[in-house]
MARKOLMAR-296056 format. One line per field, with one value per residue (C-alpha): residue number from 1; x negated, y, z; residue in three letters; chain. Coordinates in nm, 4 decimals, decimal comma, always signed. Layout:
REM MARKOLMAR-296056
nr	c(NUM  ...)
x	c(X  ...)
y	c(Y  ...)
z	c(Z  ...)
rest	c(ALA  ...)
kette	c(A  ...)
***
This chain:
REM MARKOLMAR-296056
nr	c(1  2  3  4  5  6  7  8  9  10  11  12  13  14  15  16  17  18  19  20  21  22  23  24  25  26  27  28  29  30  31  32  33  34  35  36  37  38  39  40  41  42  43  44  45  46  47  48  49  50  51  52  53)
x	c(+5,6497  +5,3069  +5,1676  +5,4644  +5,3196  +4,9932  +5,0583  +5,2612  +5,6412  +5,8515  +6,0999  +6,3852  +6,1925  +6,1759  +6,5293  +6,5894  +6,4177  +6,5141  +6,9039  +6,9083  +6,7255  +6,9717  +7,2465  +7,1039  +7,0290  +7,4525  +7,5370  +7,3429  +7,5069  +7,8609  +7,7872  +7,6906  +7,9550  +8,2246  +8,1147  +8,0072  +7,7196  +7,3552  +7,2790  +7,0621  +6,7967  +6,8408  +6,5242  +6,4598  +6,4511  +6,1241  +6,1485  +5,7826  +5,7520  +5,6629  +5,4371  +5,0664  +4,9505)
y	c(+7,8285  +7,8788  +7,9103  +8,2484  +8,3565  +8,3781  +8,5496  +8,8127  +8,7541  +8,7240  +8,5578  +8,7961  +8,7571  +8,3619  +8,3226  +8,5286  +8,3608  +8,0304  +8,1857  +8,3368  +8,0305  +7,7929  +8,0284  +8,0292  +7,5979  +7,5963  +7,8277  +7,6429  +7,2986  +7,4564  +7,5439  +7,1789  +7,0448  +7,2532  +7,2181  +7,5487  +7,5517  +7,7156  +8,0301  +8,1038  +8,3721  +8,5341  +8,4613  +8,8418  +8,9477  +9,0789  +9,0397  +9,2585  +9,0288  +8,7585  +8,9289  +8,7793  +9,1250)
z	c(+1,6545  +1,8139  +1,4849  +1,3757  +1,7434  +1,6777  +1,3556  +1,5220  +1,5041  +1,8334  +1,9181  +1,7448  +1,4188  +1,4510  +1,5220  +1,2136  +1,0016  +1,0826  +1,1091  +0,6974  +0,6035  +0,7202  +0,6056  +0,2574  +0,2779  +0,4333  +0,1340  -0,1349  -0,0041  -0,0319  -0,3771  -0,5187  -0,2749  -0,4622  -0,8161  -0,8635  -1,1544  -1,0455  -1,0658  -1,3587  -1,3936  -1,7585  -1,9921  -2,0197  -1,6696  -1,5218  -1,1725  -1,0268  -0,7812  -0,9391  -1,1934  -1,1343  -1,1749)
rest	c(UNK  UNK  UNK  UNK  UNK  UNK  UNK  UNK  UNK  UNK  UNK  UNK  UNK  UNK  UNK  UNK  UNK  UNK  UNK  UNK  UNK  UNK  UNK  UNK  UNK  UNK  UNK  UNK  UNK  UNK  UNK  UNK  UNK  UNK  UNK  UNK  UNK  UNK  UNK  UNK  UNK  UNK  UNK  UNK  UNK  UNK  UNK  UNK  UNK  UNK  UNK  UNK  UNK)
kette	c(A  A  A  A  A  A  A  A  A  A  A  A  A  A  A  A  A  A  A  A  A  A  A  A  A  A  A  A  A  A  A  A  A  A  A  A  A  A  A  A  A  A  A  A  A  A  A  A  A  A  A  A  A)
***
């Protein structure tokens, strides 16, 4: 926590954070719990932010 201070974020952007990553790690968990299949990126999409460029 000292360490998101010192860069910056307060304690409303910590607790955010931490909140939509565990919401995202609960959701995940829910999926493979249920049987649901992964989701799967299509070979042609081009997503810019994780061009190199």
């Amino acid at each position: 926590m000292e360490a998101l201070r010192s860069a910056g974020w307060d304690d409303r952007g910590i607790y955010e954070a931490t909140a939509l990553a565990s919401f995202f790690n609960f959701t995940g968990r829910m999926e493979a719990a249920s049987g649901l299949p992964p989701d799967e990126v299509p070979a042609a999409a081009r997503f810019a932010e994780s061009s190199p460029d």
